[in-house]
C-alpha positions in Angstrom: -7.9 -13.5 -4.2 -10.6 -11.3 -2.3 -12.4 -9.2 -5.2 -14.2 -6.1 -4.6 -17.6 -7.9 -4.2 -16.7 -10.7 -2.0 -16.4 -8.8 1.1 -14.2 -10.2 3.9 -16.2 -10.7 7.2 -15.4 -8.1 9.8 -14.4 -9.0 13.0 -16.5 -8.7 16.0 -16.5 -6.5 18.5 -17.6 -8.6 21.1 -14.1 -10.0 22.8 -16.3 -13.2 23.6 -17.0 -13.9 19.9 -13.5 -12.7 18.9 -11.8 -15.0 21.3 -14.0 -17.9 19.7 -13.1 -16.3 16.3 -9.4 -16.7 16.8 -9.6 -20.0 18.1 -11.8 -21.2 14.7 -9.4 -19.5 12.8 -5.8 -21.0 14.5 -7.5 -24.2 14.7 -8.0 -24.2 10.8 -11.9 -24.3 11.0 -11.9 -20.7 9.4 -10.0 -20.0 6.7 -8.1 -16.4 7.6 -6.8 -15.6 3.8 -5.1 -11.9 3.4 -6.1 -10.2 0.8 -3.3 -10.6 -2.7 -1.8 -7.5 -4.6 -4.7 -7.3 -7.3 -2.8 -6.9 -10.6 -4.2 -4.1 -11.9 -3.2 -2.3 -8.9 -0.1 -2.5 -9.5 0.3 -2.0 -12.7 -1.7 1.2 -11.9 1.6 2.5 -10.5 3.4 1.4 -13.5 1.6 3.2 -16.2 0.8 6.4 -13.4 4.2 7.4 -12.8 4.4 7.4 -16.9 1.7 9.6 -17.4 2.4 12.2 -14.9 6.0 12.5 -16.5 4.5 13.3 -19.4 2.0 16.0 -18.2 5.1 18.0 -15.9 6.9 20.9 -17.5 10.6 20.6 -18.0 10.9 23.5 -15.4 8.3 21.5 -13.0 10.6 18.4 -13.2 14.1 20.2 -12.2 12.7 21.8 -9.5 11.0 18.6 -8.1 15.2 17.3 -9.1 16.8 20.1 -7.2 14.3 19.8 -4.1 15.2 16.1 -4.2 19.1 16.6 -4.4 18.8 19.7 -1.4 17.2 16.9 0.8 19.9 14.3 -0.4 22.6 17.1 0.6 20.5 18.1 3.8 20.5 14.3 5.3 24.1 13.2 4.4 25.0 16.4 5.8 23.6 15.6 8.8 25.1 12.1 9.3 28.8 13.2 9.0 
């Protein structure tokens, strides 16, 4: 896991020493590691989506609800 003060090298901008860097990294001799979900990034979602819901307005949330179902109606109407 790649954490916010490990920094992941940047790839050069010389095609020369990005052709060598490609090679290193398919033959194995640099390891090429993608960055992992970090948990509490996604748990941010999680406990975000809760916490909005509970700051909207009952008013706020039906009209987000009816926007939602026009756009439902609008695109099924649309594939018939």
């Amino acid at each position: 896991m790649v954490r916010m003060t490990e920094k992941k090298p940047k790839r050069p901008r010389d095609p020369n020493q990005l052709a060598k860097m490609v090679i290193d990294i398919a033959t194995g001799e640099v390891a090429d590691e993608k960055p992992s979900v970090d948990r509490r990034g996604a748990a941010g979602g999680k406990v975000g989506g809760a916490a909005r819901a509970k700051t909207l307005t009952p008013e706020r949330k039906r009209e987000i609800a009816q926007n939602a179902a026009k756009s439902r109606w609008k695109a099924s109407a649309r594939s018939d």
